[in-house]
C-alpha positions as YAML, in Angstrom:
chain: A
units: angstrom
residues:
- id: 1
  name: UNK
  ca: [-106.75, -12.74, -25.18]
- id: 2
  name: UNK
  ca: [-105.99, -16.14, -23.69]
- id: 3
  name: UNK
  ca: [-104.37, -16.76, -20.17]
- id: 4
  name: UNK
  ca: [-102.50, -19.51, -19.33]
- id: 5
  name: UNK
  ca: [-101.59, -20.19, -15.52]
- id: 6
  name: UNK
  ca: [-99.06, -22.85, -15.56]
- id: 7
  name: UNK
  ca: [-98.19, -22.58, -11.91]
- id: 8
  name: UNK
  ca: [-100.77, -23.83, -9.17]
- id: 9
  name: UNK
  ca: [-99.75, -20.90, -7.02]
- id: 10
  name: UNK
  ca: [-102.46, -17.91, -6.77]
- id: 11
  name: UNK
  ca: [-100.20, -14.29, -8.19]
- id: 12
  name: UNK
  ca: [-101.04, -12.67, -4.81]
- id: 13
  name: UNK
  ca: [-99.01, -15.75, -3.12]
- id: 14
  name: UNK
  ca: [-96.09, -15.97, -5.37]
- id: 15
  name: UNK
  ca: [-93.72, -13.58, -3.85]
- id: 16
  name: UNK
  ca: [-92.22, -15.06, -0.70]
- id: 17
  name: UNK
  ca: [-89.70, -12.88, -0.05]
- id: 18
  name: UNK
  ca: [-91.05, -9.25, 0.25]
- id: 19
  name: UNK
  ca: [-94.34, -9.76, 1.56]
- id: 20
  name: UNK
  ca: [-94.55, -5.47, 2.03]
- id: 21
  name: UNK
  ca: [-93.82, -4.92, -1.69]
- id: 22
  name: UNK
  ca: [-94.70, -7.35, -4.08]
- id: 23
  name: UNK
  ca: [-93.15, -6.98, -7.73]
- id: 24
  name: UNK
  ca: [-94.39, -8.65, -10.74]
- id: 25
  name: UNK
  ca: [-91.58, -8.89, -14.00]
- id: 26
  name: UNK
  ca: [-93.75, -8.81, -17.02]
- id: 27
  name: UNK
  ca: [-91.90, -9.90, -20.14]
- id: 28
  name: UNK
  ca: [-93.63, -8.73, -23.71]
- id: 29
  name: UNK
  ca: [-92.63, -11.71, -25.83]
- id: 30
  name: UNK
  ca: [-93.21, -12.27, -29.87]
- id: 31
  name: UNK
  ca: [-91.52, -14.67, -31.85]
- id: 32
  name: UNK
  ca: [-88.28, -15.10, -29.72]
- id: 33
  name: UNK
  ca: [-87.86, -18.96, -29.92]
- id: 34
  name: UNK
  ca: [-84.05, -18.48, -29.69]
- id: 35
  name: UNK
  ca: [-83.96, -15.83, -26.53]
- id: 36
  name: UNK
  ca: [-87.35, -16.89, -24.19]
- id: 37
  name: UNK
  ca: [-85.60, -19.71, -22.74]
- id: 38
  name: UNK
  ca: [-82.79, -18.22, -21.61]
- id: 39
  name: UNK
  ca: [-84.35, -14.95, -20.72]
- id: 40
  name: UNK
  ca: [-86.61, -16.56, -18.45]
- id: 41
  name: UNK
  ca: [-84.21, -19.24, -17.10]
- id: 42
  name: UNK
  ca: [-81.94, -15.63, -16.05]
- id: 43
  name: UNK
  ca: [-84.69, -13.83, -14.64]
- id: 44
  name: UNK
  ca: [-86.37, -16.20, -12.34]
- id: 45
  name: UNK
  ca: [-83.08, -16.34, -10.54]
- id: 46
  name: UNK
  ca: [-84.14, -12.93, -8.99]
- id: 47
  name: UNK
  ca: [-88.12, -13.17, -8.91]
- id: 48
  name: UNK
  ca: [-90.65, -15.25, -7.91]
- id: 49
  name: UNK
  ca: [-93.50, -13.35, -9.93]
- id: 50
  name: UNK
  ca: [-93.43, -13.89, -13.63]
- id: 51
  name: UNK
  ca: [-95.86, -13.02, -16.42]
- id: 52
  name: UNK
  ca: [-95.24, -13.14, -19.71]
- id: 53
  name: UNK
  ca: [-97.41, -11.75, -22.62]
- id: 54
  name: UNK
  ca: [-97.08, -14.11, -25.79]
- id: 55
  name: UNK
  ca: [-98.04, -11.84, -28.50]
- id: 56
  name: UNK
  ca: [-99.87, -14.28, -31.10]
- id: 57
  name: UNK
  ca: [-95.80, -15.66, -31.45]
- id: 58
  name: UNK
  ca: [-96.02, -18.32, -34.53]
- id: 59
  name: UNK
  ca: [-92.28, -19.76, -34.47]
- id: 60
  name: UNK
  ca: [-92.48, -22.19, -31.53]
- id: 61
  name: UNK
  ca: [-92.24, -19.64, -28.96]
- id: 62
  name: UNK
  ca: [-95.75, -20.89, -27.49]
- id: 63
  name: UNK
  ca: [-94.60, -24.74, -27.07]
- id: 64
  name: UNK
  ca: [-91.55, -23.32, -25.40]
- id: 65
  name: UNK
  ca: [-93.15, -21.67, -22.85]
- id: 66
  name: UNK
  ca: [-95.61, -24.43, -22.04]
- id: 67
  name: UNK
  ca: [-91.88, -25.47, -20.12]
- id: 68
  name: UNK
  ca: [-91.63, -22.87, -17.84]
- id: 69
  name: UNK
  ca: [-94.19, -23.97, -14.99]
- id: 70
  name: UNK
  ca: [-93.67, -21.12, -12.55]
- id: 71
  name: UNK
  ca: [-94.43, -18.46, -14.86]
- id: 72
  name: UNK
  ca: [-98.15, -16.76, -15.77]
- id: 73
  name: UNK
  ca: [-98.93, -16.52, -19.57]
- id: 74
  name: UNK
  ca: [-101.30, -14.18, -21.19]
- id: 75
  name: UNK
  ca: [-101.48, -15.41, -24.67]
- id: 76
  name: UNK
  ca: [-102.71, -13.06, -27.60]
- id: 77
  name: UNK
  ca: [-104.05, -15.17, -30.50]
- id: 78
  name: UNK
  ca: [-102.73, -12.98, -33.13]
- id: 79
  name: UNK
  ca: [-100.48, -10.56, -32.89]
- id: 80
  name: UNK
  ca: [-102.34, -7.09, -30.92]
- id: 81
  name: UNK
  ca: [-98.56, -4.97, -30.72]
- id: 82
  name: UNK
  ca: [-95.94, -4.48, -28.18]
- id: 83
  name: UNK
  ca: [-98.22, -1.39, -26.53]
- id: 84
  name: UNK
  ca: [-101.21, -4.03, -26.35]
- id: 85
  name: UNK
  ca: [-98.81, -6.59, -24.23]
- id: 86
  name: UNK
  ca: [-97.59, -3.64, -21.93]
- id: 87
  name: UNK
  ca: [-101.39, -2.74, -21.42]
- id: 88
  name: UNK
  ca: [-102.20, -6.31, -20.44]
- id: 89
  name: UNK
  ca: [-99.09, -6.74, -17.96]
- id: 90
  name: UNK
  ca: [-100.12, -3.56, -16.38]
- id: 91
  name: UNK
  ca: [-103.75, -4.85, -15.81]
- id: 92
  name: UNK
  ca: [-102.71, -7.96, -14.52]
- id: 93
  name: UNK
  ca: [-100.61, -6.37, -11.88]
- id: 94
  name: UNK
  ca: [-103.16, -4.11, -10.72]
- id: 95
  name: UNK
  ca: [-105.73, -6.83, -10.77]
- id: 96
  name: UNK
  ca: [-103.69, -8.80, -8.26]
- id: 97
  name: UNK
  ca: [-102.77, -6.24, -6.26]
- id: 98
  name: UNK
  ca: [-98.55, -5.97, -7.37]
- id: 99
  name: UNK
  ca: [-96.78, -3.16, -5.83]
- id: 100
  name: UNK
  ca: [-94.69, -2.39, -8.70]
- id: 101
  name: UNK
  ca: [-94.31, -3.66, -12.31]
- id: 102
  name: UNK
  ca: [-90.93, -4.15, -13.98]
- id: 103
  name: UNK
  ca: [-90.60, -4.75, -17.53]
- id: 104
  name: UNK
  ca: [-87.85, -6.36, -19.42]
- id: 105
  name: UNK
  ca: [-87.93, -6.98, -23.08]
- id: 106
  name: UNK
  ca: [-86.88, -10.79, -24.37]
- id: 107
  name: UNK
  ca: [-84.44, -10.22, -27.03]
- id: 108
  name: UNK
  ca: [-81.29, -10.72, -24.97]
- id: 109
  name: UNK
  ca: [-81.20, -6.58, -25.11]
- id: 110
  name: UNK
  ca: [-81.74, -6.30, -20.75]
- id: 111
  name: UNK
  ca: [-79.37, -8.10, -18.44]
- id: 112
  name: UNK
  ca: [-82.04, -9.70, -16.00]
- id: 113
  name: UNK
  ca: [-78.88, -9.42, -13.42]
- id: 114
  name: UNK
  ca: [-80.00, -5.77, -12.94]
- id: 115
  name: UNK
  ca: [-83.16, -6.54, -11.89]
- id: 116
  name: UNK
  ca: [-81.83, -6.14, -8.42]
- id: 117
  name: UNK
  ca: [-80.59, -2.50, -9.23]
- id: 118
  name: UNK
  ca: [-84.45, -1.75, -9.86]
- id: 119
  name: UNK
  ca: [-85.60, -3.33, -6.50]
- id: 120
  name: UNK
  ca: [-83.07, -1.46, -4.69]
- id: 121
  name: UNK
  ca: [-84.33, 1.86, -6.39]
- id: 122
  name: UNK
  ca: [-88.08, 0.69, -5.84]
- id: 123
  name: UNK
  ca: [-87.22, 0.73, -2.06]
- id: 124
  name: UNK
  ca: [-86.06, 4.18, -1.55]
- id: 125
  name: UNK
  ca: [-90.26, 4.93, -2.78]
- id: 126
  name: UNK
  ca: [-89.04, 8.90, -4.30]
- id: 127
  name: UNK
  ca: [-90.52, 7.43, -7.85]
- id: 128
  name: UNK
  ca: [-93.57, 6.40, -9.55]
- id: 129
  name: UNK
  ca: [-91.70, 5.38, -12.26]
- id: 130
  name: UNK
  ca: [-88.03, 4.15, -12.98]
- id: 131
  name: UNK
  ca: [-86.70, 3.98, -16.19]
- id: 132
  name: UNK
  ca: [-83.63, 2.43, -17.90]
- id: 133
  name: UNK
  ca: [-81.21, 4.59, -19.54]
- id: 134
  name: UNK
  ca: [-78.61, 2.95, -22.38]
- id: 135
  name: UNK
  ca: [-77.17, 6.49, -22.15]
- id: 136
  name: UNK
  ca: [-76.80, 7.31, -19.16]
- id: 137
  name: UNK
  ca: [-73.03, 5.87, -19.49]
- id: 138
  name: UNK
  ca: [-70.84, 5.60, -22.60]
- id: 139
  name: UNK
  ca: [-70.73, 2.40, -24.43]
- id: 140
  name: UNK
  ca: [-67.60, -0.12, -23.86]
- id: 141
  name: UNK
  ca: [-65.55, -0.65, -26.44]
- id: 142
  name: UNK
  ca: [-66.18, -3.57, -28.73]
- id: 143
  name: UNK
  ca: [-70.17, -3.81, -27.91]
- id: 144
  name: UNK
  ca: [-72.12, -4.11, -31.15]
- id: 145
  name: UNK
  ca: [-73.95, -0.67, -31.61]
- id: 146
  name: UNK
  ca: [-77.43, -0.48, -32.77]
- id: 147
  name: UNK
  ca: [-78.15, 0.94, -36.07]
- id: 148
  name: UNK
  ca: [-77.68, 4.41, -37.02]
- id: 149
  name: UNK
  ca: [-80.82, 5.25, -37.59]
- id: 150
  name: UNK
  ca: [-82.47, 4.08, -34.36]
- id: 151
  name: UNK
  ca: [-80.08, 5.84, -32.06]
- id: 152
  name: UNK
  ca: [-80.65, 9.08, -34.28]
- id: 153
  name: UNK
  ca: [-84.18, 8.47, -33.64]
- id: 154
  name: UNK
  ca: [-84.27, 7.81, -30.40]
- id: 155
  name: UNK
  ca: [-82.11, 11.41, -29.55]
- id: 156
  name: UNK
  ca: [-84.22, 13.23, -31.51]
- id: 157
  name: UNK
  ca: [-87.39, 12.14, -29.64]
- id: 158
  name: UNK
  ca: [-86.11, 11.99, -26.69]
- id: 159
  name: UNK
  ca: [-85.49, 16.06, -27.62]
- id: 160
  name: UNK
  ca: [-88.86, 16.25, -28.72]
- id: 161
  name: UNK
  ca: [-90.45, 15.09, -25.55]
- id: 162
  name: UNK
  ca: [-87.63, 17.20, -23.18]
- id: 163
  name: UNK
  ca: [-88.76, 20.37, -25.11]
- id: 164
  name: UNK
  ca: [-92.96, 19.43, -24.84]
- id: 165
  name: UNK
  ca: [-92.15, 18.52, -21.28]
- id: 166
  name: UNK
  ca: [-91.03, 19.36, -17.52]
- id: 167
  name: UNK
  ca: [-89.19, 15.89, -17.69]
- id: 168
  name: UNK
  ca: [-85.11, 15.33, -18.47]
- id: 169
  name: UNK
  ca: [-84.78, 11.81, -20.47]
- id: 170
  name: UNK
  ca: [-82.52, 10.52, -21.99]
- id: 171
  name: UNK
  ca: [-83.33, 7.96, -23.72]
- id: 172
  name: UNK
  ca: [-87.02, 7.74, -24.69]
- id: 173
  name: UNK
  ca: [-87.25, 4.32, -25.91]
- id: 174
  name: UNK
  ca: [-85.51, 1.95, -23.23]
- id: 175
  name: UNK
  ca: [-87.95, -0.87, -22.05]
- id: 176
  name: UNK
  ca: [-86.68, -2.15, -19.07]
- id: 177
  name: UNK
  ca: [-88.46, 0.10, -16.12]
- id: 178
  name: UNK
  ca: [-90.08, -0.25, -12.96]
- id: 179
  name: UNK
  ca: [-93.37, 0.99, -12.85]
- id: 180
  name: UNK
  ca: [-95.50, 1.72, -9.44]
- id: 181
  name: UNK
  ca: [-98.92, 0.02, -10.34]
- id: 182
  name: UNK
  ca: [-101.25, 2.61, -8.29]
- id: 183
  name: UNK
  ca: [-99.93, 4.90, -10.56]
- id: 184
  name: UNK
  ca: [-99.51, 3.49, -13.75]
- id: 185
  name: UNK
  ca: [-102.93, 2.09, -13.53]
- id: 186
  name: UNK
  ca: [-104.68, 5.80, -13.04]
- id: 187
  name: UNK
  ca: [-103.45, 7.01, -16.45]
- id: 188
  name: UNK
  ca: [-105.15, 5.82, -19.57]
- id: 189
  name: UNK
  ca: [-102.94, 3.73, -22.06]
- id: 190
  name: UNK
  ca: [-104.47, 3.14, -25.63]
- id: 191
  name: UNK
  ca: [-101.11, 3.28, -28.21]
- id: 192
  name: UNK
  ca: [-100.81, -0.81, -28.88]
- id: 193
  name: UNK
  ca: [-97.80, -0.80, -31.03]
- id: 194
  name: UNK
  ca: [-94.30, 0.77, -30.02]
- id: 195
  name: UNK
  ca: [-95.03, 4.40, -29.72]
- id: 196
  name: UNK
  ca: [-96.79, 3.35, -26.26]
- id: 197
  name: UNK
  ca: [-93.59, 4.96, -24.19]
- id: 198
  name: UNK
  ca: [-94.45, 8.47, -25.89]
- id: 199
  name: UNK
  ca: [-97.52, 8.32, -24.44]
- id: 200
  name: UNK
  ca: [-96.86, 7.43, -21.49]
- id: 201
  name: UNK
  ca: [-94.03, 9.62, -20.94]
- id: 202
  name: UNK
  ca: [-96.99, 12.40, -21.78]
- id: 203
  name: UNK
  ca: [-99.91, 11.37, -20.05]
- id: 204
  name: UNK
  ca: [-97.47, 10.29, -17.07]
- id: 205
  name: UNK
  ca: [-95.76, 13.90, -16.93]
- id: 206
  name: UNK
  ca: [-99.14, 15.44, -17.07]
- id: 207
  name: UNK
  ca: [-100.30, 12.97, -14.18]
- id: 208
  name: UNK
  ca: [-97.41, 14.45, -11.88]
- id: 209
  name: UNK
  ca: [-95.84, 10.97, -11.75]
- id: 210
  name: UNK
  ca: [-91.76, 11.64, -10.88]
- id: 211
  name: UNK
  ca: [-89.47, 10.00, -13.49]
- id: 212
  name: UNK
  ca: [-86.12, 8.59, -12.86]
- id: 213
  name: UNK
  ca: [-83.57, 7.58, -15.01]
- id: 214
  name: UNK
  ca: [-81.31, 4.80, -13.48]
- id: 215
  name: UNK
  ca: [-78.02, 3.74, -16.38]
- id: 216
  name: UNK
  ca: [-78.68, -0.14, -17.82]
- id: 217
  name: UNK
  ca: [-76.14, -1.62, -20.52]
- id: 218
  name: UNK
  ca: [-76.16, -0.93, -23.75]
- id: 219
  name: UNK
  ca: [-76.47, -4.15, -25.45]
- id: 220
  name: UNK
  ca: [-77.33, -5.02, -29.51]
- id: 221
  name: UNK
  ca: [-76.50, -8.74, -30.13]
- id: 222
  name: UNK
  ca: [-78.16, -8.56, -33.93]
- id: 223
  name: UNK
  ca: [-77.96, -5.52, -36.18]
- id: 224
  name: UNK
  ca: [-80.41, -7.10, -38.86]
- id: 225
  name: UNK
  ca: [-83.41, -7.39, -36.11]
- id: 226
  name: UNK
  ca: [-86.36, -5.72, -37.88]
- id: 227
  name: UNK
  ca: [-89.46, -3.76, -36.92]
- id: 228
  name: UNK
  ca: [-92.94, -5.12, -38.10]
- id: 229
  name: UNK
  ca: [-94.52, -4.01, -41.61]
- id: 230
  name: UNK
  ca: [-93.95, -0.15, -42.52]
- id: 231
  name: UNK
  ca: [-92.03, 1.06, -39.49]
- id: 232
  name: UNK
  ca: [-89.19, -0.94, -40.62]
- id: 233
  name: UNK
  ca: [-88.57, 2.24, -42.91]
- id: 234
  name: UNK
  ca: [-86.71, 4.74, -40.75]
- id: 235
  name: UNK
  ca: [-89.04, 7.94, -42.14]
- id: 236
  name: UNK
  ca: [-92.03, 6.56, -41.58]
- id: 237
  name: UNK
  ca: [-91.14, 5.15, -37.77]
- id: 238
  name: UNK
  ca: [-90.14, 8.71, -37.23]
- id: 239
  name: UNK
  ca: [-93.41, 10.36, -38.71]
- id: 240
  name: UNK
  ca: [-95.39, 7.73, -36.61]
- id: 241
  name: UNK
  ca: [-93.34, 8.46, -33.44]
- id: 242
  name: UNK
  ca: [-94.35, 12.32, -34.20]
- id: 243
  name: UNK
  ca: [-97.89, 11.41, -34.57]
- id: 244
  name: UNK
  ca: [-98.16, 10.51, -31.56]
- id: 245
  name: UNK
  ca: [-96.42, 13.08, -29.87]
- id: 246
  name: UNK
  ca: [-98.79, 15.59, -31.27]
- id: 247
  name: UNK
  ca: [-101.50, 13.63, -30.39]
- id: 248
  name: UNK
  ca: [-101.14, 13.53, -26.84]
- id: 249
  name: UNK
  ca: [-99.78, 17.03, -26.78]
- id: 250
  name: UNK
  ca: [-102.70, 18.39, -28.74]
- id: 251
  name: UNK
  ca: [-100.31, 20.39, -31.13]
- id: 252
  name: UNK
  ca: [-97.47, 20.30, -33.64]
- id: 253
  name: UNK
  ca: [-94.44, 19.86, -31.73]
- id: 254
  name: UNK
  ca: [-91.34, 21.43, -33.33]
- id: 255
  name: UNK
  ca: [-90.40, 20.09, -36.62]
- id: 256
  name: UNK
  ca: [-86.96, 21.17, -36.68]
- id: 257
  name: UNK
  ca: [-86.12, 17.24, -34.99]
- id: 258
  name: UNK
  ca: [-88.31, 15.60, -37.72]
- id: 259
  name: UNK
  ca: [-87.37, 17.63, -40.96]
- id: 260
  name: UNK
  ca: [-83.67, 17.08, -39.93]
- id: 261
  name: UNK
  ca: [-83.90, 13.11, -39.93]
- id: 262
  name: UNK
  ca: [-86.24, 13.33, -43.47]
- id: 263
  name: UNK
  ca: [-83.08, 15.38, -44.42]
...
C-alpha cells in the first residue's frame, strides 16, 4: 500500500470550516477512468477533506488522479478488494484524528449533492453510524433499475441480517454512509472484498453502535456493470454473502432466504 499526498496541506488542517467536527469523504475507487473525474470535481464542492483509495486501478484511473491536487491518495498496487479500501479509509481517519468518515462510491451511483444531508444528520450526534437507504423511498419513474438479481439479493440479506439482529435495515448493501471514527475504529474489520457491510452491520450491532437509515436516490446509470471473477454469478454472490453471515454470527442463519434465490 502506497500513499500519495498531492496536497501540501497536513489532513488535520484541511477542514476550515468545522473546526469542532472534522469529516473526511473517503472514495473507494477501481478502474473508473470515465466517473473519478467528475465524481471528485462534484464532491469537493462540499468538502475540504478528500481521500481516495485507488485500488491497484489499471485503465488510466491512476494518471487521472495525479490531477486532482487537493485530494489524499492511498494507492494499492494490485488490486486488495473493495473491503480492503474501506479498511484503509477508516485507518486513515482515525490516524488523523477525523470526527466522522463518509463514504461515497465512484461509479456515478451517489449524488455527492447529498453529502450535506449526512453533515446535517452527523450534527444532531444520536448515531454512530448513518447509512444510505435506496429504499427508503420508491423509485421515480423512468430511472434505470438495477438488475433483478441484485435487488433480490440485496432484500433477502437485508432479511437475513433483520432476523440475526436487533437492527431494522433496509437496504444492506448501500455504500454511501457516515461513519463516527471512535467507533468504527473499536470494532475489528477483516472481510476485504464486498461482503465487508455484513460484517460490519454484525460486529457493529454487537458493539451497541445505533444505526440509522437516512433515504439517498436510487440511481443505476449501466445495467451491464459487472462484479469481479466468480461473484459475477448471482448463486455464488449469494452463497458468499451467507458465508459470511454465518461467520460472524457463529451459526447457520435461516436458509429459507438462500434456498429461495437457488430456486
Amino acid at each position: 500500500m502506497r500513499m500519495t499526498r498531492h496536497s501540501t496541506r497536513k489532513p488535520e488542517a484541511l477542514n476550515r470550516h468545522e473546526a469542532a467536527m472534522t469529516v473526511l469523504v473517503a472514495i473507494p475507487v477501481f478502474n473508473e477512468f470515465d466517473y473519478v473525474d467528475d465524481v471528485l470535481n462534484a464532491v469537493c464542492r462540499y468538502s475540504d477533506n478528500i481521500l481516495v483509495v485507488d485500488d491497484g486501478s489499471t485503465d488510466g484511473t491512476s494518471g487521472l488522479l495525479k490531477k486532482h491536487t487537493n485530494v489524499e491518495v492511498i494507492s494499492h498496487k494490485v488490486n486488495a478488494g473493495y473491503g480492503q479500501s474501506l479498511i484503509d479509509a477508516f485507518s486513515f481517519a482515525c490516524r488523523h484524528k477525523f470526527d466522522w468518515v463518509i463514504t461515497i462510491d465512484c461509479d456515478c451511483q451517489h449524488e455527492p449533492s447529498y453529502i450535506p444531508c449526512f453533515c446535517s444528520e452527523i450534527h444532531k450526534d444520536d448515531a454512530d453510524i448513518i447509512s444510505g437507504s435506496r429504499y427508503l423511498r420508491k423509485t421515480p419513474l423512468g430511472m434505470t433499475r438495477p438488475p433483478v438479481d441484485r435487488v433480490s439479493i440485496n432484500r433477502r440479506i437485508t432479511s437475513m441480517l433483520n432476523q440475526s439482529l436487533p437492527i431494522a435495515l433496509t437496504d444492506a448493501f448501500c455504500g454511501f454512509k457516515a461513519y463516527r471514527t471512535e467507533s468504527i475504529c473499536k470494532i475489528r474489520l477483516t472481510e476485504k472484498g464486498y461482503g465487508l457491510p455484513l460484517q460490519l452491520w454484525i460486529q457493529a450491532s454487537r458493539a451497541g453502535l445505533r444505526i440509522r437509515e437516512i433515504p439517498v436516490p436510487l440511481i443505476y446509470h449501466d445495467p451491464k456493470r459487472k462484479f469481479c471473477g466468480s461473484l459475477e454469478d448471482p448463486r455464488k454472490r449469494m452463497d458468499y454473502y451467507v458465508e459470511i453471515i454465518e461467520r460472524e454470527l457463529l451459526h447457520n442463519v435461516d436458509q429459507s432466504a438462500a434456498e429461495a434465490f437457488h430456486s
